[in-house]
PANU-405893 format. One record per atom (N, C-alpha, C, O): residue number from 0; x, y, z; residue in three letters; atom name. Coordinates in pm, whole numbers, padded with zeros to 5 digits. Example, Ala and Ser with C-alpha at 12.3 -4.5 7.8 and 13.67 -1.06 7.14 Angstrom:
PANU-405893
PT   i     xx     yy     zz  aa at
PT   0  01319 -00569  00780 ALA  N
PT   0  01230 -00450  00780 ALA CA
PT   0  01320 -00330  00780 ALA  C
PT   0  01424 -00332  00846 ALA  O
PT   1  01285 -00225  00708 SER  N
PT   1  01367 -00106  00714 SER CA
PT   1  01290  00003  00787 SER  C
PT   1  01341  00114  00804 SER  O
//
This chain:
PANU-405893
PT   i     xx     yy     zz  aa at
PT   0  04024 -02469  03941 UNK  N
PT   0  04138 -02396  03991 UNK CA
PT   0  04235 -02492  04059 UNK  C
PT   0  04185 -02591  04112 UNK  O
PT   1  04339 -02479  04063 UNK  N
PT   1  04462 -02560  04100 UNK CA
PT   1  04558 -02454  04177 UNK  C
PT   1  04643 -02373  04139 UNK  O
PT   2  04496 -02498  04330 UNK  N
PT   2  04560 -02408  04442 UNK CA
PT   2  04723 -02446  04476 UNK  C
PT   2  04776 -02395  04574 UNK  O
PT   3  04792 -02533  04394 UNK  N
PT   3  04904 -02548  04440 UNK CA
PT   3  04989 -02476  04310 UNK  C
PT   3  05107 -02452  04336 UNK  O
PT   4  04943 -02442  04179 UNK  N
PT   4  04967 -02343  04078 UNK CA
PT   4  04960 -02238  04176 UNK  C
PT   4  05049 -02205  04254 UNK  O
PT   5  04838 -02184  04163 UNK  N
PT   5  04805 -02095  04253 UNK CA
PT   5  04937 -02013  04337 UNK  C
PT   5  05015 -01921  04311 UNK  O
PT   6  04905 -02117  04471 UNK  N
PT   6  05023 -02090  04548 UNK CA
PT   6  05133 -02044  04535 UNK  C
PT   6  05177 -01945  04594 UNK  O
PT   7  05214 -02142  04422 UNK  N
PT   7  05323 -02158  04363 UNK CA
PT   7  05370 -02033  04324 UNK  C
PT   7  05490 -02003  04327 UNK  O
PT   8  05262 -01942  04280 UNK  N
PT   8  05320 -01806  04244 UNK CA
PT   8  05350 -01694  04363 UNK  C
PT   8  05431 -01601  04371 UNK  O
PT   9  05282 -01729  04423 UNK  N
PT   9  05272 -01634  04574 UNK CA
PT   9  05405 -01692  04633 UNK  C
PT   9  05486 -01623  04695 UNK  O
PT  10  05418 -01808  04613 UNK  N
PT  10  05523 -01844  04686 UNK CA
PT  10  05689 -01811  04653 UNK  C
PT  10  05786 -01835  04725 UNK  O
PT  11  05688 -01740  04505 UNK  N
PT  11  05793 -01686  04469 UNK CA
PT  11  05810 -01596  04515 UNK  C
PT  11  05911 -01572  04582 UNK  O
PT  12  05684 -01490  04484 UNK  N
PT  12  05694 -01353  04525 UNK CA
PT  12  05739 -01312  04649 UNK  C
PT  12  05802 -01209  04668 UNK  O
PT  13  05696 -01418  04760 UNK  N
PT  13  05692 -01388  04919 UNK CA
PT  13  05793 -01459  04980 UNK  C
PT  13  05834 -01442  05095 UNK  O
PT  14  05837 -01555  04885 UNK  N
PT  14  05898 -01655  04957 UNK CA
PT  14  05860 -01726  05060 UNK  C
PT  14  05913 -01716  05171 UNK  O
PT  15  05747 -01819  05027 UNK  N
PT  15  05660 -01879  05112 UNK CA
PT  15  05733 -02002  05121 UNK  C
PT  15  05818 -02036  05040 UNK  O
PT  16  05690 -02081  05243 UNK  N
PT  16  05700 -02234  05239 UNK CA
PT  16  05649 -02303  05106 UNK  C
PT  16  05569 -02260  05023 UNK  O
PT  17  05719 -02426  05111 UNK  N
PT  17  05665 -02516  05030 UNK CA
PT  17  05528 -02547  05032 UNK  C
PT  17  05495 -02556  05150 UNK  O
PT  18  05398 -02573  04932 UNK  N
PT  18  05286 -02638  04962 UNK CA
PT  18  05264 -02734  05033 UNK  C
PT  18  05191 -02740  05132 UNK  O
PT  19  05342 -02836  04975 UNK  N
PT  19  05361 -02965  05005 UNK CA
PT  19  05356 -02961  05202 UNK  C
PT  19  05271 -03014  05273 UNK  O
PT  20  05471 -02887  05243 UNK  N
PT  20  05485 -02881  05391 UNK CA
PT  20  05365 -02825  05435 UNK  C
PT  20  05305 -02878  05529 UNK  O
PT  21  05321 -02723  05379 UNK  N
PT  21  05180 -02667  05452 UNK CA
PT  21  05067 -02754  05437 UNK  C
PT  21  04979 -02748  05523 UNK  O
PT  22  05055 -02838  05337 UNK  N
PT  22  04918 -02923  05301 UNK CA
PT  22  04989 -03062  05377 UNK  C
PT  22  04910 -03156  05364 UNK  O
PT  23  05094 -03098  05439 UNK  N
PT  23  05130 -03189  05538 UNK CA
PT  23  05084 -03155  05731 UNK  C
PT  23  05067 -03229  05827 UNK  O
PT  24  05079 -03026  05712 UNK  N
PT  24  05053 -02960  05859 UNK CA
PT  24  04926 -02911  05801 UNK  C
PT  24  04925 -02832  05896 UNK  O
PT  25  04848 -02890  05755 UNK  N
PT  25  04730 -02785  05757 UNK CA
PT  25  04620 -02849  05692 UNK  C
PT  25  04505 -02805  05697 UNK  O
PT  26  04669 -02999  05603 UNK  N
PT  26  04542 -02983  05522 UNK CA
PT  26  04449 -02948  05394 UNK  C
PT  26  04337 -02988  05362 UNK  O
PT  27  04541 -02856  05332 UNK  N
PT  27  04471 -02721  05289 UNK CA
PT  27  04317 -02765  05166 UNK  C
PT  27  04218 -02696  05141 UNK  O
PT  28  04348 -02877  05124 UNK  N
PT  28  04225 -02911  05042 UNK CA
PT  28  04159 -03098  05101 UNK  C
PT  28  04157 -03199  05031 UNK  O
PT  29  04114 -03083  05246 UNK  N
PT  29  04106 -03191  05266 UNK CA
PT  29  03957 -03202  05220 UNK  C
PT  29  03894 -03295  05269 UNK  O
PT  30  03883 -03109  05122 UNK  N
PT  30  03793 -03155  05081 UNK CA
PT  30  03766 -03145  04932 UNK  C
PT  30  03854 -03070  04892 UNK  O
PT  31  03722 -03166  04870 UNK  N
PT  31  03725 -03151  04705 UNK CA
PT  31  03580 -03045  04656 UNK  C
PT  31  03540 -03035  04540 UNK  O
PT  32  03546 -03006  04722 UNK  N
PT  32  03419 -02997  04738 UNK CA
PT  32  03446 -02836  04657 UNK  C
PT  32  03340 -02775  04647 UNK  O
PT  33  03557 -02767  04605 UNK  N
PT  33  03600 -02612  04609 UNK CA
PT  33  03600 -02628  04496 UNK  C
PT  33  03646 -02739  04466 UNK  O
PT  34  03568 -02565  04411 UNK  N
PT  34  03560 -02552  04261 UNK CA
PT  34  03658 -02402  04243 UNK  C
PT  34  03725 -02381  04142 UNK  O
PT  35  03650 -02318  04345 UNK  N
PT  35  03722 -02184  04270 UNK CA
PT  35  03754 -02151  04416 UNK  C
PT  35  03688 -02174  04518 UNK  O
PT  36  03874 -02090  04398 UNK  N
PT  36  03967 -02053  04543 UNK CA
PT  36  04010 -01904  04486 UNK  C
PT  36  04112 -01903  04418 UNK  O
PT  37  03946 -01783  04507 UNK  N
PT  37  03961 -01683  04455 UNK CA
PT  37  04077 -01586  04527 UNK  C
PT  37  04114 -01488  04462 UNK  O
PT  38  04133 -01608  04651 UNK  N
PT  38  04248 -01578  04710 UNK CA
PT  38  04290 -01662  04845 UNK  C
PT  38  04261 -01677  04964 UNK  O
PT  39  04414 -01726  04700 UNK  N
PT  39  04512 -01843  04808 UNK CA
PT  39  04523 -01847  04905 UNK  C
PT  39  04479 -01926  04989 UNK  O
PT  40  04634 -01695  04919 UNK  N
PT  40  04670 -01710  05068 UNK CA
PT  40  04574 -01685  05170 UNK  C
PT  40  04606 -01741  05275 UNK  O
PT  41  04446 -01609  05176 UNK  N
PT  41  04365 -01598  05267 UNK CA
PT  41  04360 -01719  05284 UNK  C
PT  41  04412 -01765  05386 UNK  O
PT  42  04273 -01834  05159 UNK  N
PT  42  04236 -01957  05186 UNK CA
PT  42  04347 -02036  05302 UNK  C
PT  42  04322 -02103  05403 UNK  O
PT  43  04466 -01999  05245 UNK  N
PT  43  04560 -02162  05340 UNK CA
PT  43  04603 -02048  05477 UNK  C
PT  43  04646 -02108  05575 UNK  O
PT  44  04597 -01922  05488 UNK  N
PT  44  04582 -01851  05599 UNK CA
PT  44  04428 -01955  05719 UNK  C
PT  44  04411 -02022  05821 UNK  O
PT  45  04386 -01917  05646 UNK  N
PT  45  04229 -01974  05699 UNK CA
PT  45  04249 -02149  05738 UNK  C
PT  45  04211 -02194  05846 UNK  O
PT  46  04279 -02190  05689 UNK  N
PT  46  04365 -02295  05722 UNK CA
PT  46  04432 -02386  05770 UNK  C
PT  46  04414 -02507  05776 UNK  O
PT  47  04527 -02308  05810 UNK  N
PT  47  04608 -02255  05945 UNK CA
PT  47  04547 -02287  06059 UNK  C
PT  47  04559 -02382  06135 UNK  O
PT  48  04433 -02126  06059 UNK  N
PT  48  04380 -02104  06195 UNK CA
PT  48  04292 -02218  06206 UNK  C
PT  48  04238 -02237  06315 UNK  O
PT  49  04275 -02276  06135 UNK  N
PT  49  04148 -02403  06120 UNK CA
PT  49  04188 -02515  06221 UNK  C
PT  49  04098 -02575  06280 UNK  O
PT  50  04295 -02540  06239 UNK  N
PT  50  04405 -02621  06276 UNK CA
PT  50  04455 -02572  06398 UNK  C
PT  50  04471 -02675  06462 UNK  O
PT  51  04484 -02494  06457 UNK  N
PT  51  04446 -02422  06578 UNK CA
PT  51  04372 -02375  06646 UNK  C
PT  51  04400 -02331  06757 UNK  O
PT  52  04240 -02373  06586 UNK  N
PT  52  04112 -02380  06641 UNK CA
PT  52  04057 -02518  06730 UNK  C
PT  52  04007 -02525  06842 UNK  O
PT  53  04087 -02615  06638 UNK  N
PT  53  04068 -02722  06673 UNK CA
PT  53  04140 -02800  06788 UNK  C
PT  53  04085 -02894  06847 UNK  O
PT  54  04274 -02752  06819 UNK  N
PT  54  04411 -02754  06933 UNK CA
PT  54  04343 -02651  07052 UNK  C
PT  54  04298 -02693  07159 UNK  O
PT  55  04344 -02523  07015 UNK  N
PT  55  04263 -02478  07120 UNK CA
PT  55  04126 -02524  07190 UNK  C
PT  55  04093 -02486  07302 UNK  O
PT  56  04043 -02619  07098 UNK  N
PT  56  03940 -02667  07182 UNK CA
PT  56  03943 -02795  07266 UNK  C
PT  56  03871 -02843  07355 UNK  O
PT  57  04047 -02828  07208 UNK  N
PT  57  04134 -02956  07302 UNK CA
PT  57  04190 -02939  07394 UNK  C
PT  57  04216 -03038  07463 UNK  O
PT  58  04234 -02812  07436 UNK  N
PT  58  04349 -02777  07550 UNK CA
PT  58  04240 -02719  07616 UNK  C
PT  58  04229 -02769  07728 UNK  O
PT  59  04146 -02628  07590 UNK  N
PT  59  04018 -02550  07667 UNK CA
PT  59  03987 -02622  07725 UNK  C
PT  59  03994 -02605  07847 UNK  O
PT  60  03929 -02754  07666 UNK  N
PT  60  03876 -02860  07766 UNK CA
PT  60  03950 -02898  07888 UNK  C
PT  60  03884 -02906  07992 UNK  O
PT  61  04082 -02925  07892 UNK  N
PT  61  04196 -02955  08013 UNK CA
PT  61  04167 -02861  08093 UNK  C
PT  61  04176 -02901  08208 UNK  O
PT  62  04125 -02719  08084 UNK  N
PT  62  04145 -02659  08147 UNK CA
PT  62  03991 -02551  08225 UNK  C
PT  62  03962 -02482  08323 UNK  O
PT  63  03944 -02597  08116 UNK  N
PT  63  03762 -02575  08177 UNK CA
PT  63  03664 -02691  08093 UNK  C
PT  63  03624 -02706  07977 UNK  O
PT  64  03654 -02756  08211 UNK  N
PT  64  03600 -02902  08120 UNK CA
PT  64  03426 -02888  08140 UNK  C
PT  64  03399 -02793  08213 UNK  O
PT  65  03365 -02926  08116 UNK  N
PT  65  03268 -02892  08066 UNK CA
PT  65  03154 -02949  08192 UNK  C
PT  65  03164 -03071  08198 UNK  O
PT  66  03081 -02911  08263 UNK  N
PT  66  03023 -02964  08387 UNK CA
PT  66  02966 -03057  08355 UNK  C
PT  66  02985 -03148  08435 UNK  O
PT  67  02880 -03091  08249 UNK  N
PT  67  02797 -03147  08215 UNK CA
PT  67  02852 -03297  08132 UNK  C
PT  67  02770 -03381  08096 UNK  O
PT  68  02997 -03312  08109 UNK  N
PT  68  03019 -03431  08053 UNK CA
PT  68  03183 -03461  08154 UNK  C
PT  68  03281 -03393  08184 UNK  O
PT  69  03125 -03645  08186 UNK  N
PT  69  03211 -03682  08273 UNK CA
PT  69  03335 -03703  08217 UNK  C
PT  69  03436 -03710  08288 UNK  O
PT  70  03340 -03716  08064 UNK  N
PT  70  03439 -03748  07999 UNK CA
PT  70  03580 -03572  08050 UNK  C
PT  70  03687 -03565  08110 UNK  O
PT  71  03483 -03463  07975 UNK  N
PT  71  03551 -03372  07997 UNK CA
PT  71  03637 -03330  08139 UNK  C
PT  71  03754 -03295  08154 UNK  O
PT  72  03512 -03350  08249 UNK  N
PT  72  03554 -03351  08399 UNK CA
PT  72  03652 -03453  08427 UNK  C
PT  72  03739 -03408  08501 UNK  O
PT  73  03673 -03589  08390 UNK  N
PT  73  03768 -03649  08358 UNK CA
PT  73  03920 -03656  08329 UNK  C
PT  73  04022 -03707  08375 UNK  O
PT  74  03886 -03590  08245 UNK  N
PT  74  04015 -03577  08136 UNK CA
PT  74  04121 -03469  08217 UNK  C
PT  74  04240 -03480  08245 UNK  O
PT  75  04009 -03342  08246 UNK  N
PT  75  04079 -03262  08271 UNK CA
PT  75  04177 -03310  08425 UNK  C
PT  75  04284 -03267  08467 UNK  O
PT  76  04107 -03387  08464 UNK  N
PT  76  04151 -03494  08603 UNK CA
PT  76  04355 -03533  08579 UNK  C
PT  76  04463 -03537  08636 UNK  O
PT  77  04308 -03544  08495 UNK  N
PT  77  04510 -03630  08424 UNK CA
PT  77  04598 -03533  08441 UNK  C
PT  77  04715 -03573  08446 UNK  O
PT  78  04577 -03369  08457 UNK  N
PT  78  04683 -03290  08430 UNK CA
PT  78  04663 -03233  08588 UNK  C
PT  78  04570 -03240  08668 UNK  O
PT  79  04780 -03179  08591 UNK  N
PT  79  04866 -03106  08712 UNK CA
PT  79  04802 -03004  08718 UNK  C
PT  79  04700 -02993  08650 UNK  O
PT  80  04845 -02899  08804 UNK  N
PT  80  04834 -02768  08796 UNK CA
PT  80  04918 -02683  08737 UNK  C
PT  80  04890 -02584  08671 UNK  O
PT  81  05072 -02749  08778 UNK  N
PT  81  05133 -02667  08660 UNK CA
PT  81  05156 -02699  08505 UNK  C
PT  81  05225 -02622  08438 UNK  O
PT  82  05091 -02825  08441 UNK  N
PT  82  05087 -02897  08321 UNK CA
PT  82  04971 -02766  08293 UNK  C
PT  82  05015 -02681  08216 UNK  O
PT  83  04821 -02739  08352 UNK  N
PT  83  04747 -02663  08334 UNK CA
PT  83  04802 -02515  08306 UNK  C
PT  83  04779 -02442  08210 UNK  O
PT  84  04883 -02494  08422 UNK  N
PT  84  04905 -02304  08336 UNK CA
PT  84  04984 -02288  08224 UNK  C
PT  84  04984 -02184  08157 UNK  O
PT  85  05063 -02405  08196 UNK  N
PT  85  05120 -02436  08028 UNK CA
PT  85  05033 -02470  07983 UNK  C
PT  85  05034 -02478  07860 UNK  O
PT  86  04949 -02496  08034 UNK  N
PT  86  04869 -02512  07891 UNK CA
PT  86  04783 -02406  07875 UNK  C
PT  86  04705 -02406  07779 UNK  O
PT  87  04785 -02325  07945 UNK  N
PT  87  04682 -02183  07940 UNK CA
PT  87  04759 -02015  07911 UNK  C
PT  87  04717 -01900  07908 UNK  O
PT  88  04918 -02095  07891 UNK  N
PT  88  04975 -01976  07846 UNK CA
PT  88  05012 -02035  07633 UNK  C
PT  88  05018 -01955  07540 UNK  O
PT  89  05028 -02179  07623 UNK  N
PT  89  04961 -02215  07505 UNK CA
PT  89  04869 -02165  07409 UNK  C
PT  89  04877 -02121  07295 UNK  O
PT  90  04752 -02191  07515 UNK  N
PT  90  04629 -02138  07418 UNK CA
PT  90  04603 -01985  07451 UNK  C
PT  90  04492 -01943  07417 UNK  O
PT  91  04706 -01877  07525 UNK  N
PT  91  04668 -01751  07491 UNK CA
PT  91  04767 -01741  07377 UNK  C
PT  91  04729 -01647  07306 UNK  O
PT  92  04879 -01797  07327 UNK  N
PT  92  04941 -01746  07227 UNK CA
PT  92  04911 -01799  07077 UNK  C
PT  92  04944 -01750  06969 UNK  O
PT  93  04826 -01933  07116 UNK  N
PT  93  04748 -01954  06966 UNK CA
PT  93  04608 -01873  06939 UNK  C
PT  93  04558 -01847  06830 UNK  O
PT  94  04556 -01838  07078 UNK  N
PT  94  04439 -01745  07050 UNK CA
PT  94  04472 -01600  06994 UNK  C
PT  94  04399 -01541  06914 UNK  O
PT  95  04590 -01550  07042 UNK  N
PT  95  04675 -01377  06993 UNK CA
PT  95  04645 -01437  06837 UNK  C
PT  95  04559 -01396  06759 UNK  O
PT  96  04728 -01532  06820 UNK  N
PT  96  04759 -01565  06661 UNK CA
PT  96  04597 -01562  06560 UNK  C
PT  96  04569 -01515  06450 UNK  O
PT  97  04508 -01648  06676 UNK  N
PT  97  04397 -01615  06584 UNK CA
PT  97  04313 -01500  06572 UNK  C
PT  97  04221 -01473  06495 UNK  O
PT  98  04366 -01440  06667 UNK  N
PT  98  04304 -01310  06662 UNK CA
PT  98  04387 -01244  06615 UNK  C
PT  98  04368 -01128  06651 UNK  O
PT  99  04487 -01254  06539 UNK  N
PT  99  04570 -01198  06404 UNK CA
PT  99  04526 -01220  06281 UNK  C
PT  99  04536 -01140  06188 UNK  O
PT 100  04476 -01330  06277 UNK  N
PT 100  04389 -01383  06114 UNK CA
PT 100  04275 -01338  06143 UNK  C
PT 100  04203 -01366  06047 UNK  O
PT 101  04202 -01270  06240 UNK  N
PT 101  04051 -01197  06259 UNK CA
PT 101  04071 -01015  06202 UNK  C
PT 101  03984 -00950  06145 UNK  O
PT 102  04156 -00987  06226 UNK  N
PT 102  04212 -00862  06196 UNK CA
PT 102  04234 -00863  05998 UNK  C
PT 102  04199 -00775  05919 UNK  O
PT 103  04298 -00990  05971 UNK  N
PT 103  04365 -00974  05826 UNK CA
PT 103  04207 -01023  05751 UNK  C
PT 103  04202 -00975  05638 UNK  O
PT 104  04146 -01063  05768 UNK  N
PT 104  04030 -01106  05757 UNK CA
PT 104  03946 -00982  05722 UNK  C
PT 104  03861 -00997  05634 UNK  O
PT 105  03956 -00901  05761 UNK  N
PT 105  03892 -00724  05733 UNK CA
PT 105  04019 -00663  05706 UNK  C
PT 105  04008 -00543  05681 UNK  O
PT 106  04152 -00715  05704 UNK  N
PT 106  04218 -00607  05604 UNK CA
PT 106  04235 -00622  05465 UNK  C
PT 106  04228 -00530  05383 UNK  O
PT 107  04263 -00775  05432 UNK  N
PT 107  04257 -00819  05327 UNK CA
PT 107  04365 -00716  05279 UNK  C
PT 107  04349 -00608  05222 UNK  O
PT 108  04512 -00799  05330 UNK  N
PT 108  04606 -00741  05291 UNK CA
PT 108  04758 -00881  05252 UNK  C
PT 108  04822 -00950  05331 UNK  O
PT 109  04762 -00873  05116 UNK  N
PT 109  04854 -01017  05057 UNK CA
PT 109  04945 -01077  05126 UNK  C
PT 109  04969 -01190  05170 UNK  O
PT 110  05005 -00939  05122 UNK  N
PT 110  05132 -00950  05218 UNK CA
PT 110  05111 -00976  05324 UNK  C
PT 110  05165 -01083  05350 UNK  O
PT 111  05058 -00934  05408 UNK  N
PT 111  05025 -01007  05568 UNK CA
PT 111  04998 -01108  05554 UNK  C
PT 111  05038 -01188  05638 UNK  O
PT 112  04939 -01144  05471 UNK  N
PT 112  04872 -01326  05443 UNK CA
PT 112  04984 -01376  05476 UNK  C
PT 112  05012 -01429  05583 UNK  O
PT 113  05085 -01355  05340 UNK  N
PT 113  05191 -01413  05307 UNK CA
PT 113  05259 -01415  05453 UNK  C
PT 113  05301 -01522  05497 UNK  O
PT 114  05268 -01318  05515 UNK  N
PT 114  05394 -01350  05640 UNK CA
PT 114  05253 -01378  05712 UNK  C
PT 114  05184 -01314  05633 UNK  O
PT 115  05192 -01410  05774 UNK  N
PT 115  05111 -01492  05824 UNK CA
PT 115  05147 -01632  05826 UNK  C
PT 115  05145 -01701  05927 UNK  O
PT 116  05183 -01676  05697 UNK  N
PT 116  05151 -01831  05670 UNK CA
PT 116  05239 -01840  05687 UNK  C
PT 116  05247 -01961  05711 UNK  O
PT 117  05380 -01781  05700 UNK  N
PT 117  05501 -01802  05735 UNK CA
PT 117  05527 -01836  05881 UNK  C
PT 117  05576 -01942  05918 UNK  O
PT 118  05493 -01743  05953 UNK  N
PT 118  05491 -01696  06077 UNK CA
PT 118  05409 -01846  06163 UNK  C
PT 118  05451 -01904  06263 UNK  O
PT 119  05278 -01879  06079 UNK  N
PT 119  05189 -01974  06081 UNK CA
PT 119  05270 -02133  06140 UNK  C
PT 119  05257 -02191  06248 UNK  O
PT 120  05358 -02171  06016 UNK  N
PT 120  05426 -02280  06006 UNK CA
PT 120  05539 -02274  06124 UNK  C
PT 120  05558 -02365  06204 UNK  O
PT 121  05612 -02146  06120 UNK  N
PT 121  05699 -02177  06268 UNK CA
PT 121  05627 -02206  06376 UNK  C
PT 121  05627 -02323  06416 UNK  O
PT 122  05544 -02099  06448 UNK  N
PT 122  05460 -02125  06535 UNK CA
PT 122  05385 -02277  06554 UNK  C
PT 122  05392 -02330  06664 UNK  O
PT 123  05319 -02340  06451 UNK  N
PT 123  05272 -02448  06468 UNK CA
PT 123  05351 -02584  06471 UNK  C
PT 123  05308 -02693  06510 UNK  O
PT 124  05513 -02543  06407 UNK  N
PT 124  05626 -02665  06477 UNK CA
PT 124  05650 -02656  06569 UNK  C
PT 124  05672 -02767  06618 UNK  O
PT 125  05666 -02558  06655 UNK  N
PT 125  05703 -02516  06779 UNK CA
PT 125  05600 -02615  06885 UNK  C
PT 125  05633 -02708  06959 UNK  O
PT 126  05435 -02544  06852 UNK  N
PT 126  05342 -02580  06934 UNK CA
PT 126  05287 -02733  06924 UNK  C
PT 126  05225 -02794  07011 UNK  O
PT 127  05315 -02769  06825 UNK  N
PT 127  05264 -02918  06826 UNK CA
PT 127  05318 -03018  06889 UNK  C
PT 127  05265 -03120  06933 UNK  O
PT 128  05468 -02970  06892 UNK  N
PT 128  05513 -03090  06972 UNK CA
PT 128  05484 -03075  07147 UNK  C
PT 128  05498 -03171  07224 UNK  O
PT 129  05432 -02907  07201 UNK  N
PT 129  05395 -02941  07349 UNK CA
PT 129  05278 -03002  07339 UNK  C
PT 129  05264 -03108  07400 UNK  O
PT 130  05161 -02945  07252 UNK  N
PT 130  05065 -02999  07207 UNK CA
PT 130  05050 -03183  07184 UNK  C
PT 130  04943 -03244  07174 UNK  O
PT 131  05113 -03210  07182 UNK  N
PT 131  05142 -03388  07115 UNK CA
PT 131  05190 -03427  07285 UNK  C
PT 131  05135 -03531  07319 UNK  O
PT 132  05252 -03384  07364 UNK  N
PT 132  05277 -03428  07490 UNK CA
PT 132  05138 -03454  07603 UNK  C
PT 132  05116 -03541  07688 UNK  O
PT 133  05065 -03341  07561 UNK  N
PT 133  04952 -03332  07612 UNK CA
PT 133  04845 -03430  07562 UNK  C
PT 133  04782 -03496  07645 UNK  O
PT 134  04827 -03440  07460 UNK  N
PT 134  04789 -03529  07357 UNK CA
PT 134  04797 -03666  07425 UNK  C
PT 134  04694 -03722  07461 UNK  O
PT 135  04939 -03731  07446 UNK  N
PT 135  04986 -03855  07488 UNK CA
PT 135  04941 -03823  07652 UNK  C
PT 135  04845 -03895  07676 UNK  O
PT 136  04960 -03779  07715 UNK  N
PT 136  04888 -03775  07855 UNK CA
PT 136  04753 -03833  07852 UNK  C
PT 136  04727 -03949  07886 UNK  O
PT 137  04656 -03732  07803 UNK  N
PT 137  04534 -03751  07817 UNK CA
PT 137  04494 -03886  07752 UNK  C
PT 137  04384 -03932  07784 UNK  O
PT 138  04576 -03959  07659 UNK  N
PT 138  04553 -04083  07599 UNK CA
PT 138  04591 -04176  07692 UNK  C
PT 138  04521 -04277  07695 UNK  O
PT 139  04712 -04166  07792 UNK  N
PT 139  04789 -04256  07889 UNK CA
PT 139  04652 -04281  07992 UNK  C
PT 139  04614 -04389  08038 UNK  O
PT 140  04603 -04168  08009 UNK  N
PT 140  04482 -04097  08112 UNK CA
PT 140  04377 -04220  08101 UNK  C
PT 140  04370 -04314  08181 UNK  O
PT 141  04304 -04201  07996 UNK  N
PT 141  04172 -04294  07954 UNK CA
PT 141  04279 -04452  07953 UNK  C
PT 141  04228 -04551  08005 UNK  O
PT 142  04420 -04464  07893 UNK  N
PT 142  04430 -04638  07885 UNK CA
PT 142  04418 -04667  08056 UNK  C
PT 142  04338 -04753  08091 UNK  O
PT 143  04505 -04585  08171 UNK  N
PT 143  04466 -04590  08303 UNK CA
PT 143  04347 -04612  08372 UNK  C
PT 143  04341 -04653  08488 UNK  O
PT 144  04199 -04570  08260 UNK  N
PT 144  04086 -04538  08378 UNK CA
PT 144  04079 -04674  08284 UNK  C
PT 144  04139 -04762  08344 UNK  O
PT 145  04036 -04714  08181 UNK  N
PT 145  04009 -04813  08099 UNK CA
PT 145  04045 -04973  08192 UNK  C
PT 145  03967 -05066  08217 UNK  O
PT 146  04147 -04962  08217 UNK  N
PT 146  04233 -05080  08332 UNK CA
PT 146  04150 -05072  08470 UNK  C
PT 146  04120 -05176  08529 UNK  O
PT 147  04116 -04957  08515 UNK  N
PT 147  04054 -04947  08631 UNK CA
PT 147  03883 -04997  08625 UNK  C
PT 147  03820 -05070  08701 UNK  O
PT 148  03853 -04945  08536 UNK  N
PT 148  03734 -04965  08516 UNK CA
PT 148  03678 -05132  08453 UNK  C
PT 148  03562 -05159  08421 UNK  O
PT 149  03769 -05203  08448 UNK  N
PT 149  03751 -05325  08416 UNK CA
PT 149  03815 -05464  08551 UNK  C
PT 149  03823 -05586  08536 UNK  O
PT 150  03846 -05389  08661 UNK  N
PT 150  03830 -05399  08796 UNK CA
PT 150  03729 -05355  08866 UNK  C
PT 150  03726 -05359  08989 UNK  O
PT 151  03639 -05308  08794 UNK  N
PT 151  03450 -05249  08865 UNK CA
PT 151  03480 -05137  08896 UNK  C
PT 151  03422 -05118  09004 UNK  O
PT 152  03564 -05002  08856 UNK  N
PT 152  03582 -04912  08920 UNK CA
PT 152  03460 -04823  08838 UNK  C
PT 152  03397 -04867  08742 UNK  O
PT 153  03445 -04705  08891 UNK  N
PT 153  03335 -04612  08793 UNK CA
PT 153  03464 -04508  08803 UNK  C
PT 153  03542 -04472  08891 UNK  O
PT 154  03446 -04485  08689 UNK  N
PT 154  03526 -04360  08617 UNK CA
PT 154  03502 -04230  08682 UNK  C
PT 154  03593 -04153  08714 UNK  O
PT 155  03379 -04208  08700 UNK  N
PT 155  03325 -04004  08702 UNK CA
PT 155  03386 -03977  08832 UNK  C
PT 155  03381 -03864  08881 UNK  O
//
């Protein structure tokens, strides 16, 4: 099966994004491993949320870091308090969203797919770039403790 055929037709009908742009943001066959993709848009719906799943477990951590690892207790160390409630009004509006693809998931309805994946791609230009700020923090974060810690400091 050849999900960008595939696509290609859905994408008339609905007037979807380009593949190309969605498999630049999403991924959609980063494995070869699929022999038969029996409905597209669920698949690059699924996708999507795959890709925001993974953003939400990155920002969760900033914001409930994990007791048990110093890295997490750490990290979450780099952000503010108010960097934190942006980032916790963030991940309630990528969590709504995934709990929109939990719903279409038992409706198994095309059209929702279709404006899903639409809806999908704005939302995730929007969010990536606060997402990518946060991103560069927590990286600035570790090159900071990295410098410290090579002055004998202990990190935890």
């Amino acid at each position: 099966m050849d999900l960008r055929k595939e696509y290609d037709q859905y994408k008339k009908k609905y007037n979807l994004p380009r593949y190309d742009e969605l498999d630049d943001e999403f991924e959609l066959l980063y494995f070869h491993a699929i022999e038969e993709i029996k409905f597209p848009l669920r698949f690059v719906r699924r996708r999507i949320i795959d890709k925001f799943s993974g953003f939400i477990h990155f920002l969760h951590g900033i914001l409930q870091p994990n007791t048990g690892s110093l890295i997490s207790l750490q990290e979450s160390r780099f952000f503010t308090d108010k960097e934190k409630d942006e980032i916790g009004k963030i991940i309630k509006e990528m969590i709504k969203f995934e709990r929109k693809s939990i719903l279409l998931d038992i409706e198994h309805d095309e059209k929702k797919d279709a404006d899903f994946i639409i809806e999908g791609l704005k939302k995730w230009k929007i969010i990536k770039k606060k997402i990518y700020s946060y991103a560069e923090k927590a990286e600035d974060g570790w090159s900071k403790e990295v410098k410290e810690d090579k002055k004998g400091h202990y990190f935890g």
